[in-house]
VOSE-643168 format. One record per residue (C-alpha): z, x, y; residue in one letter. Coordinates in nm, 3 decimals, decimal comma. Each point is the difference from the previous one (the first is absolute). Example, Ala and Ser with C-alpha at 12.3 -4.5 7.8 and 13.67 -1.06 7.14 Angstrom:
% residues 2
SITE      c3      c1      c2 rest
SITE   0,780   1,230  -0,450    A
SITE  -0,066   0,137   0,344    S
END
This chain:
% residues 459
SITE      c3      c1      c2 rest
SITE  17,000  15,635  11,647    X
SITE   0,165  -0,055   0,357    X
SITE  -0,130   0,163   0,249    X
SITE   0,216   0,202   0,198    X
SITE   0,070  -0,050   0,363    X
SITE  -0,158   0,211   0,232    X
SITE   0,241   0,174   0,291    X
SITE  -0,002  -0,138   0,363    X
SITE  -0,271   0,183   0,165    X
SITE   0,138   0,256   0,282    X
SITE  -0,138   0,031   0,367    X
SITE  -0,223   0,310  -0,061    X
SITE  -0,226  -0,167  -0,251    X
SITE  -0,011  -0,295   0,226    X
SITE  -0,132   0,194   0,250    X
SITE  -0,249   0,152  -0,217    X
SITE  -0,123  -0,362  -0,118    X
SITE  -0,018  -0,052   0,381    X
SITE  -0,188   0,336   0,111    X
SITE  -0,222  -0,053  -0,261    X
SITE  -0,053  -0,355   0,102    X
SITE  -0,068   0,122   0,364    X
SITE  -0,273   0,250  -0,092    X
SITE  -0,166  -0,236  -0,227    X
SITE  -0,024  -0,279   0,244    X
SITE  -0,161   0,321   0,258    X
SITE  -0,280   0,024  -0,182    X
SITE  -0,018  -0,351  -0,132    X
SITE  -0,029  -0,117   0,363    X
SITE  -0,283   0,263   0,141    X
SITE  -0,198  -0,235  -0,206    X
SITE   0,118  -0,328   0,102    X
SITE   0,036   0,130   0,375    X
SITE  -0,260   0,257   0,066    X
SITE  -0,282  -0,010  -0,268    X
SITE  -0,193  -0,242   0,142    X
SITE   0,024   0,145   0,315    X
SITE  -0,124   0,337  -0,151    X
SITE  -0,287  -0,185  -0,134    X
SITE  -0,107  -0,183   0,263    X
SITE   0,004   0,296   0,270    X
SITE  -0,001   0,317  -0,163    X
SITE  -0,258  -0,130  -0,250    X
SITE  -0,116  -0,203   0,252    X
SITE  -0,052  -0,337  -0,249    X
SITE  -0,058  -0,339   0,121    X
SITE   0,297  -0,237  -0,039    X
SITE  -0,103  -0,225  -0,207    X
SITE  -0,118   0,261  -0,252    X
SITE   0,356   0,158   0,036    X
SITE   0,174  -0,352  -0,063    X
SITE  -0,226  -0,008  -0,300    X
SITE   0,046   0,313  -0,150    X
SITE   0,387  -0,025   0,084    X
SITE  -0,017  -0,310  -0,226    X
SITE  -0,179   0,168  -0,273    X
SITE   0,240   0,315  -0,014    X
SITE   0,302  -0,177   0,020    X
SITE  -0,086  -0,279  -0,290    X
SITE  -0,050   0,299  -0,230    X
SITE   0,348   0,116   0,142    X
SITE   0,177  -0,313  -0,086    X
SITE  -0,174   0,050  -0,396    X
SITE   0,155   0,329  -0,029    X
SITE   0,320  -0,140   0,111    X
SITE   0,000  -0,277  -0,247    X
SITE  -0,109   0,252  -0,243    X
SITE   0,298   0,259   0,097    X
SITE   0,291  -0,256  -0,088    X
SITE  -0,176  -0,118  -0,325    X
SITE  -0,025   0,349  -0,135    X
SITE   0,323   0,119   0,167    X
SITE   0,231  -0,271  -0,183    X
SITE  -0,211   0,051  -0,342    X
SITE  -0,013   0,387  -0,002    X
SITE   0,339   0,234  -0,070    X
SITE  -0,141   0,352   0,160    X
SITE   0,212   0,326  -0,129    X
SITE   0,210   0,049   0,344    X
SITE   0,084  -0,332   0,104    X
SITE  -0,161  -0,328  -0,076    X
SITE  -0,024  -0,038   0,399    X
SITE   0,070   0,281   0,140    X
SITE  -0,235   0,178  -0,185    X
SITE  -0,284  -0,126   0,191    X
SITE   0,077   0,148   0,322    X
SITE  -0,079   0,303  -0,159    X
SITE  -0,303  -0,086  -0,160    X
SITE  -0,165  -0,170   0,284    X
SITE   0,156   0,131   0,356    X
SITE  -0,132   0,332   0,027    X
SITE  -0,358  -0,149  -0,116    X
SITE   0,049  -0,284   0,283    X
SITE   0,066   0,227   0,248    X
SITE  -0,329   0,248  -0,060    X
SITE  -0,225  -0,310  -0,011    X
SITE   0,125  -0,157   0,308    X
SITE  -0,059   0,322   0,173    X
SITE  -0,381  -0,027  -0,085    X
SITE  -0,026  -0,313   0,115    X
SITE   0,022   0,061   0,335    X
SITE  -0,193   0,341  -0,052    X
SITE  -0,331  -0,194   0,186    X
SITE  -0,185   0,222  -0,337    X
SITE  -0,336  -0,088  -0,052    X
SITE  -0,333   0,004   0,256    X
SITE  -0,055  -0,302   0,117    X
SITE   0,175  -0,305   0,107    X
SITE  -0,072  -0,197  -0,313    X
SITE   0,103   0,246  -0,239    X
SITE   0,298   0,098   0,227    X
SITE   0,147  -0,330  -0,009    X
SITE  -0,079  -0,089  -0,397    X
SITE   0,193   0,360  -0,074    X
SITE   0,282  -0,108   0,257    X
SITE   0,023  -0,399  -0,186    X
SITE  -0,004   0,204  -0,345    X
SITE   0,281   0,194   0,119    X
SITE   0,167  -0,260   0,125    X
SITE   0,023  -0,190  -0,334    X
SITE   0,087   0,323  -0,253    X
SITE   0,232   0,065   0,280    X
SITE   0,172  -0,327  -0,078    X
SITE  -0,037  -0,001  -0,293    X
SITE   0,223   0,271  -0,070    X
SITE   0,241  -0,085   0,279    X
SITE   0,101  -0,324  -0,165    X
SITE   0,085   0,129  -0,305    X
SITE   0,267   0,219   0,129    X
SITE   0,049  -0,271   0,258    X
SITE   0,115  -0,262  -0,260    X
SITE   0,174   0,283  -0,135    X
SITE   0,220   0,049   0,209    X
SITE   0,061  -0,374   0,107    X
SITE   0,097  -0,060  -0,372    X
SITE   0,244   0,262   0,062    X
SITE   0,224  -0,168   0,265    X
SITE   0,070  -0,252  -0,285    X
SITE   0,096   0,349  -0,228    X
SITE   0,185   0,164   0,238    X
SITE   0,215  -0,329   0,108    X
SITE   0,198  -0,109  -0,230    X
SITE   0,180  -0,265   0,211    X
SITE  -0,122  -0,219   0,250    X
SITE   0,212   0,174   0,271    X
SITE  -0,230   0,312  -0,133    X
SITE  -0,310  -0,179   0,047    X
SITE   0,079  -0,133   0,305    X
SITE   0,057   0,351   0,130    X
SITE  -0,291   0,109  -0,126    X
SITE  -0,194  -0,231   0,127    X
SITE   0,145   0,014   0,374    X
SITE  -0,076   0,344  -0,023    X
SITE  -0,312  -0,041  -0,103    X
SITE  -0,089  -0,199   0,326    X
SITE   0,188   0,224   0,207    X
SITE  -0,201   0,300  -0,109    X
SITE  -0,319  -0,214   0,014    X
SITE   0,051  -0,099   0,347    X
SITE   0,085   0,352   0,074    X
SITE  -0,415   0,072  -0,185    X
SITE  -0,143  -0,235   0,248    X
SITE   0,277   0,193   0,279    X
SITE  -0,208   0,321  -0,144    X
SITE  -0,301  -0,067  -0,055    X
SITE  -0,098  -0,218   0,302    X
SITE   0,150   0,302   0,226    X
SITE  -0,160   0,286  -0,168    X
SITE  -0,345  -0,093  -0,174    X
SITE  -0,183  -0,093   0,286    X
SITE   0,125   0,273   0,250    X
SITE  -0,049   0,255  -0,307    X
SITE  -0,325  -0,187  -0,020    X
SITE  -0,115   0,052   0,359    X
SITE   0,143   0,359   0,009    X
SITE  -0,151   0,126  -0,293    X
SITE  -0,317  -0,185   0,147    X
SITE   0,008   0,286   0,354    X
SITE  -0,135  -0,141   0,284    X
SITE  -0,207  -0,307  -0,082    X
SITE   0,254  -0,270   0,080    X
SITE  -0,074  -0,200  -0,299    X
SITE   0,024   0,039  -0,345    X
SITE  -0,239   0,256  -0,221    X
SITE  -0,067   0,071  -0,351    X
SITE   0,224   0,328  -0,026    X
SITE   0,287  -0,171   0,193    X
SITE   0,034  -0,262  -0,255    X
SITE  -0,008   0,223  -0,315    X
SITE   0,213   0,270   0,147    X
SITE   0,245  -0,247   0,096    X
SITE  -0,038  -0,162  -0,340    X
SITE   0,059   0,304  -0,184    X
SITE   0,339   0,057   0,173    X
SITE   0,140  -0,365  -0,095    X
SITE  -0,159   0,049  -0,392    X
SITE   0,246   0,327  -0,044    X
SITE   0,278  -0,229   0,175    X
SITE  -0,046  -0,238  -0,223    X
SITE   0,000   0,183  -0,327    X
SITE   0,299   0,154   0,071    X
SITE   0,285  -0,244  -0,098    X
SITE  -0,247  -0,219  -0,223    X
SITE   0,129   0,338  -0,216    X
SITE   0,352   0,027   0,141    X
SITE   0,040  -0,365  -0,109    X
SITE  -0,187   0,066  -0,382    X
SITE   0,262   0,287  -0,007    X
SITE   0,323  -0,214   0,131    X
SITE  -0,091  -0,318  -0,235    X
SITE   0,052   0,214  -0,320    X
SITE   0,321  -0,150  -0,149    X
SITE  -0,075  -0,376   0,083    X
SITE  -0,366  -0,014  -0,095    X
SITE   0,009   0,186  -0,374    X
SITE  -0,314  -0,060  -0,262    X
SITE   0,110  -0,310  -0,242    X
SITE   0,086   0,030  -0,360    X
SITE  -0,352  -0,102  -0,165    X
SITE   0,156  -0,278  -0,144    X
SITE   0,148  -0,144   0,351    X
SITE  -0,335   0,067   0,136    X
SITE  -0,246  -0,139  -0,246    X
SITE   0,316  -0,331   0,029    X
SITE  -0,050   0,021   0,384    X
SITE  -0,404  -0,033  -0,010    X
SITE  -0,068  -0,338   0,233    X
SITE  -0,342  -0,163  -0,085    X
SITE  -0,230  -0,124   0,197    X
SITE   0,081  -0,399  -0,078    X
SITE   0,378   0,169   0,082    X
SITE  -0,123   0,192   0,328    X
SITE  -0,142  -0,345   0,114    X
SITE   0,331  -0,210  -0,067    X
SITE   0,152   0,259   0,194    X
SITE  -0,164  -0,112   0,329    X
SITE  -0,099  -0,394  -0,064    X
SITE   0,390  -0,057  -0,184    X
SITE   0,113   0,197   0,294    X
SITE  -0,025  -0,258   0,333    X
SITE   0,196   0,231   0,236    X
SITE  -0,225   0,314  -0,100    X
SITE  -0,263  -0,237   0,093    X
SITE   0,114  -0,070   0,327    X
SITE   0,121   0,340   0,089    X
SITE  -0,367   0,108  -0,103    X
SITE  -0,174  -0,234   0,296    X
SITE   0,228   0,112   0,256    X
SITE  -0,028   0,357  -0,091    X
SITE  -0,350  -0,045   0,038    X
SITE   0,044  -0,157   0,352    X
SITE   0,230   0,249   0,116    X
SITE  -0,264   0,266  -0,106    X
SITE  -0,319  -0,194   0,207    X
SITE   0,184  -0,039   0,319    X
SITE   0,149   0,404  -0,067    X
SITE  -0,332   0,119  -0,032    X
SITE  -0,181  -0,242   0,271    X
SITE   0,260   0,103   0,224    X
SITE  -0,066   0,387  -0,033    X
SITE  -0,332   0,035  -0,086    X
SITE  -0,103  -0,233   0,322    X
SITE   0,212   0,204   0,176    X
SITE  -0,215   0,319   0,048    X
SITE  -0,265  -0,236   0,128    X
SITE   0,203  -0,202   0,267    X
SITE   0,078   0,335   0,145    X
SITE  -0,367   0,115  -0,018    X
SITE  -0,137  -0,276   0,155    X
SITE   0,303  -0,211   0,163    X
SITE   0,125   0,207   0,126    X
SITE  -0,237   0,294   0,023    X
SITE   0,284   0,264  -0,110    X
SITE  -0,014   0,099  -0,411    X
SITE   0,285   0,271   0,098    X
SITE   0,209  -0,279   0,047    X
SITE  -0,004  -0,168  -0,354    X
SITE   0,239   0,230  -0,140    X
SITE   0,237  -0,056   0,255    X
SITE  -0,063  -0,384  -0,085    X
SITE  -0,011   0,119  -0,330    X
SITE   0,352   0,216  -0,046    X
SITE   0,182  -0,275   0,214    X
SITE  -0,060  -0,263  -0,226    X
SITE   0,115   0,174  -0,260    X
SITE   0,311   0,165   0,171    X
SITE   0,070  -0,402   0,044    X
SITE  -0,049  -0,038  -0,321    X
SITE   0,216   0,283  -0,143    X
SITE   0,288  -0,153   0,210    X
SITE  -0,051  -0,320  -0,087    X
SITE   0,011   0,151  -0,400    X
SITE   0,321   0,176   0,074    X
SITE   0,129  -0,318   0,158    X
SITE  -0,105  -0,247  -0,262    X
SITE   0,120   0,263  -0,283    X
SITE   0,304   0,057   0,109    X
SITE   0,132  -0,359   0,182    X
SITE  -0,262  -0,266  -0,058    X
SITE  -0,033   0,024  -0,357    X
SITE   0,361  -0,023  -0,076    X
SITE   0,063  -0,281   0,236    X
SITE  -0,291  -0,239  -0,050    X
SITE  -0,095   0,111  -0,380    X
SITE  -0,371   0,141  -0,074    X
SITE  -0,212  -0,315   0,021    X
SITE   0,126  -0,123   0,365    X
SITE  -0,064   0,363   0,078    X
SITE  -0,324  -0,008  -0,111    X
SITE  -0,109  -0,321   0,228    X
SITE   0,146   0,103   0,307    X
SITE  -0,266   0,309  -0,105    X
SITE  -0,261  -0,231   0,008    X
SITE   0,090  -0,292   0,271    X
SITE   0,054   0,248   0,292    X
SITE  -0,272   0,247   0,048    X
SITE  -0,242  -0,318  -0,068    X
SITE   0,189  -0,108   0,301    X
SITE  -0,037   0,318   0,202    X
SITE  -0,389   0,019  -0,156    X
SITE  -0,065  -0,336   0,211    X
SITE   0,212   0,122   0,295    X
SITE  -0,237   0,336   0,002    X
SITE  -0,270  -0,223   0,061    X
SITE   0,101  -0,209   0,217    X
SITE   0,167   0,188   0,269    X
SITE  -0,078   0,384  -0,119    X
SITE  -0,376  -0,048   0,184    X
SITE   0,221   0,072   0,306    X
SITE   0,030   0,373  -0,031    X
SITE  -0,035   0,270  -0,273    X
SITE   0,383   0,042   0,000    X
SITE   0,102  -0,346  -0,044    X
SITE  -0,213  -0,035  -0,306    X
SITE   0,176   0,317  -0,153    X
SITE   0,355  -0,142   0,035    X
SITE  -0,049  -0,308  -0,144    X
SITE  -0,166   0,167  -0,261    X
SITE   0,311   0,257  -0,060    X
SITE   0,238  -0,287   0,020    X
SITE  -0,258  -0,216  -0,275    X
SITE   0,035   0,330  -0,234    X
SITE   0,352   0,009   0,002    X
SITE   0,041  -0,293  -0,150    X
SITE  -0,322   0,093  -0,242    X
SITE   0,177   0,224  -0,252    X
SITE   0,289  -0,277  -0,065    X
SITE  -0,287  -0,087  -0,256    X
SITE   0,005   0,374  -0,101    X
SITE   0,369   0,090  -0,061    X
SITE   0,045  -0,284  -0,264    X
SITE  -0,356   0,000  -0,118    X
SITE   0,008   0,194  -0,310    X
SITE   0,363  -0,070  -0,128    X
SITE  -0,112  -0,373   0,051    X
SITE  -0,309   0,143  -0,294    X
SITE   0,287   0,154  -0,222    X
SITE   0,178  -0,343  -0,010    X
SITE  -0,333  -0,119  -0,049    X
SITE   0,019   0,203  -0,324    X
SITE   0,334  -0,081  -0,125    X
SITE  -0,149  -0,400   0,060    X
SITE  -0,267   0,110  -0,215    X
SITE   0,180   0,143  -0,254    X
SITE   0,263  -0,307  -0,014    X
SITE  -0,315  -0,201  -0,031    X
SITE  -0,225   0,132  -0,253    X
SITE   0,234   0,153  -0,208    X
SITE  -0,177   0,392   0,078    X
SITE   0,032   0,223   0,273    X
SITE  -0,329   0,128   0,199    X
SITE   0,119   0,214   0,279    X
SITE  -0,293   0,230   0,036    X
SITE  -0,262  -0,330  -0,005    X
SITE   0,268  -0,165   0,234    X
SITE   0,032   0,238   0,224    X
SITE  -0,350   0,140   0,020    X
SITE  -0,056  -0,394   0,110    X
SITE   0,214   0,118   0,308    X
SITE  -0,278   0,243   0,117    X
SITE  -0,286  -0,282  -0,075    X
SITE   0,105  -0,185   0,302    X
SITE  -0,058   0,278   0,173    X
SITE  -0,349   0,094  -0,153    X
SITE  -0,153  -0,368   0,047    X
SITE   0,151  -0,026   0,403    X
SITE  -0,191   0,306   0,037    X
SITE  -0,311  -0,098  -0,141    X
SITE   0,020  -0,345   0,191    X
SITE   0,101   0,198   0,308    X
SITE  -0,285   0,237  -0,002    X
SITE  -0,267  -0,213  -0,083    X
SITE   0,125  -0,276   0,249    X
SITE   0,058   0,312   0,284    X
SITE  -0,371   0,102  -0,058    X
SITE  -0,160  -0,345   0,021    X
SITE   0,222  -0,044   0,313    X
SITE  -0,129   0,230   0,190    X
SITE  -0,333  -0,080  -0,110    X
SITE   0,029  -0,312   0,125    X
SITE   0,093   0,064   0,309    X
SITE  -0,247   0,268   0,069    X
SITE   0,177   0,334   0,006    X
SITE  -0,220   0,287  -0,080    X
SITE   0,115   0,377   0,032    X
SITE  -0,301   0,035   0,195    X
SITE  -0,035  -0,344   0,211    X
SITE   0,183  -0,066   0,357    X
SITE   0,282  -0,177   0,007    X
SITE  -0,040  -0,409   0,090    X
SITE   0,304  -0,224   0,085    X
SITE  -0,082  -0,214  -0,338    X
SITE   0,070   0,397  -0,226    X
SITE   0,314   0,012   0,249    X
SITE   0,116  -0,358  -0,070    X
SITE  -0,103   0,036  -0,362    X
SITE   0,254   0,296  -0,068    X
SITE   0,282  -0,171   0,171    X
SITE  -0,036  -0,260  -0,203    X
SITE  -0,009   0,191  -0,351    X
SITE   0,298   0,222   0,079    X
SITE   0,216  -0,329   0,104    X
SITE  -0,103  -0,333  -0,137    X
SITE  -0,135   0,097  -0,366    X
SITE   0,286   0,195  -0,093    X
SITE   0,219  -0,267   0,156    X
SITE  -0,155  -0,265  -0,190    X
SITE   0,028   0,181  -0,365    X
SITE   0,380   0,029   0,069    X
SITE   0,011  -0,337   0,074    X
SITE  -0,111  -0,060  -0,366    X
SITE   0,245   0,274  -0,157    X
SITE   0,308  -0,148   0,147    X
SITE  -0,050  -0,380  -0,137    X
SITE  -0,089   0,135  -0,375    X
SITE   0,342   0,182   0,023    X
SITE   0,180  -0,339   0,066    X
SITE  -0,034  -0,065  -0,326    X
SITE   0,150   0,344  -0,123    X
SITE   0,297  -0,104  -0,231    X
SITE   0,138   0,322  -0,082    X
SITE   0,363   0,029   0,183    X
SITE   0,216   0,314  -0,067    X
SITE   0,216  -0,212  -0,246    X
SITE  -0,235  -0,110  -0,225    X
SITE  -0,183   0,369  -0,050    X
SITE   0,357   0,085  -0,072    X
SITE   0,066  -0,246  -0,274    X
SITE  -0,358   0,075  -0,098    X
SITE   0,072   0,360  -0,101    X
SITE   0,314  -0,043  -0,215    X
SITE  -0,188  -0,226  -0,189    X
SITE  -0,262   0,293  -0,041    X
SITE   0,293   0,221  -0,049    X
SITE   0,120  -0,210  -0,213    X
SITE  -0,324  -0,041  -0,209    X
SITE  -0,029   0,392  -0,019    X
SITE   0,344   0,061  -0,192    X
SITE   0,114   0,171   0,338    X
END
């Protein structure tokens, strides 16, 4: 039977797919951003035992994501086969990541082993409802003008997150804290608490706005639909330009998370001023939420999604380099490079995950079956592995070049930190923008690619 055509998809759900995309990427980034600065000076833990346990907590992360696309494209749940998992999963997420910065327990060790526990049911959970509602921008657009607005949204309201969250968290952090001038236990989980409820919030306006595209399958259909794992796998190695977009995902997500999470320590120790991270912080990502209206609106349209996407990568690198090399001079020089580096930084973002639904449709042409939950849980794995390689890497970093919470500050610590805010991430652009040369993918082919879907569906 055909199946029928779903409507266009109107502006309010779009900007429910986008809220909900902004609060998810809130709490998301208070781990990729401020964790392992929570472990290393409110639990006061070495570095290189925080870059460890970072790497520990986050591979079990990137297992749970795997797992939540396999059982998320195989299972048909009563109220949705995607939606259904925000449900199931948010309000679960958002309770466990609220203990995890709870500092329970009575001594350091067991402090931080209850914290790293947290951490991983915490993620656990979040990427089921996470690759839930990614699969959904493939539901809920049923054209690629659809997806494409989707998608721009979708970087417009996560720049706004980082606009948010980079303005609020560590102020609320520091407020909540009293008088201390640095951060405490009860500052970070009363601060965490109020970006959990945030969160939950349109996770459930977007499970209740997804009803008429996302509808449980006819048995049948489902039990036809069922990829296996030899058909999971041809999904990704018969897919070449899911392959690529998966490396520069990834490299997007290490210099992202390099960039911020190095951040609060350049301002501790460079510049000997934490209260002026989330300045540094909020006007990166105000760039950045220009540049996504900019790119979204103009860029997109004029030079198609892949030239989009390497201007994303071939101009903060540039800026990255710049920051180095001239931002030494003053503490204000390095911050507008920087703001002029991020605006170009979410031209990667706005065509990111449309480029992951055409990914899909490629797929589908390709094998014959259609995995958009696996596929576009695969969109959040980038993500998951930059993290891991960022946190570990960040840790050993500052290992090596001495820092300690506790140790004065030597011009090799200073030099060091300069260094791993500018150069790394720099460098792991570098790499992102020559595997995307080989991107084939051009607006006319997807196009011609999904009326021959259509085509093979009876639509």
């Amino acid at each position: 039977m055909a199946e029928k055509i779903k409507p266009r998809v109107s502006q309010f759900i779009v900007t429910i797919f986008g809220l909900s995309e902004l609060t998810a990427l809130m709490v998301a980034s208070l781990s990729t951003s401020y964790y392992s600065y929570f472990i290393t000076n409110v639990l006061m833990v070495a570095p290189a035992v925080m870059g460890t346990i970072l790497i520990f907590t986050r591979a079990f992360d990137i297992g749970t994501l795997l797992l939540s696309g396999v059982v998320e494209e195989r299972m048909n749940p009563r109220w949705g086969k995607y939606r259904s998992w925000l449900l199931l999963m948010c309000p679960l997420a958002a309770v466990i990541g609220i203990l995890q910065y709870s500092s329970a327990g009575g001594t350091q060790t067991v402090q931080l082993w209850i914290s790293a526990v947290c951490y991983i049911v915490f993620f656990a959970l979040f990427n089921f409802g996470r690759t839930a509602q990614l699969a959904l921008l493939n539901a809920l657009g049923a054209t690629p003008e659809d997806r494409a607005m989707l998608s721009a949204r979708k970087a417009q309201f996560a720049a706004v997150a980082g606009i948010v969250l980079n303005s609020t968290f560590m102020p609320l952090v520091l407020w909540f804290s009293g008088e201390t001038k640095d951060a405490t236990s009860f500052g970070f989980l009363a601060a965490v608490v109020i970006f959990q409820i945030v969160y939950l919030i349109p996770q459930m306006g977007l499970f209740k706005v997804s009803r008429e595209y996302d509808k449980p399958e006819e048995k049948s259909v489902a039990v036809r639909k069922k990829l296996s794992a030899k058909e999971m796998a041809e999904q990704v190695f018969k897919n070449p330009p899911l392959m690529l977009m998966l490396v520069a995902e990834t490299c997007k997500t290490v210099c992202n998370t390099l960039v911020l999470s190095m951040a609060v320590y350049y301002f501790r120790v460079v510049v000997n001023n934490l209260e002026f991270q989330p300045v540094f912080s909020t006007a990166i990502s105000i760039a950045g939420f220009v540049g996504s209206l900019i790119a979204g609106q103009f860029i997109v349209k004029k030079l198609g999604k892949k030239n989009t996407y390497l201007i994303g990568f071939a101009a903060p690198a540039i800026a990255l380099v710049c920051a180095r090399l001239f931002g030494g001079q003053s503490d204000i020089t390095f911050m507008v490079i920087m703001v002029i580096g991020w605006f170009f930084f979410t031209f990667i973002a706005t065509p990111g995950p449309a480029m992951f639904a055409d990914c899909v449709e490629y797929g589908k042409f390709k094998i014959g079956r259609e995995g958009r939950a696996f596929i576009m849980s695969l969109y959040t794995l980038p993500i998951k592995i930059g993290v891991l390689i960022a946190g570990g890497f960040s840790g050993y970093l500052l290992a090596a070049v001495g820092y300690s919470a506790e140790a004065a500050v030597t011009p090799q610590v200073v030099s060091g930190i300069f260094s791993a805010i500018t150069l790394a991430p720099a460098a792991v652009l570098a790499v992102g923008f020559v595997c995307m040369l080989f991107y084939k993918l051009t607006e006319k082919r997807v196009r011609e690619i999904m009326e021959v879907n259509r085509q093979n569906d009876g639509i």
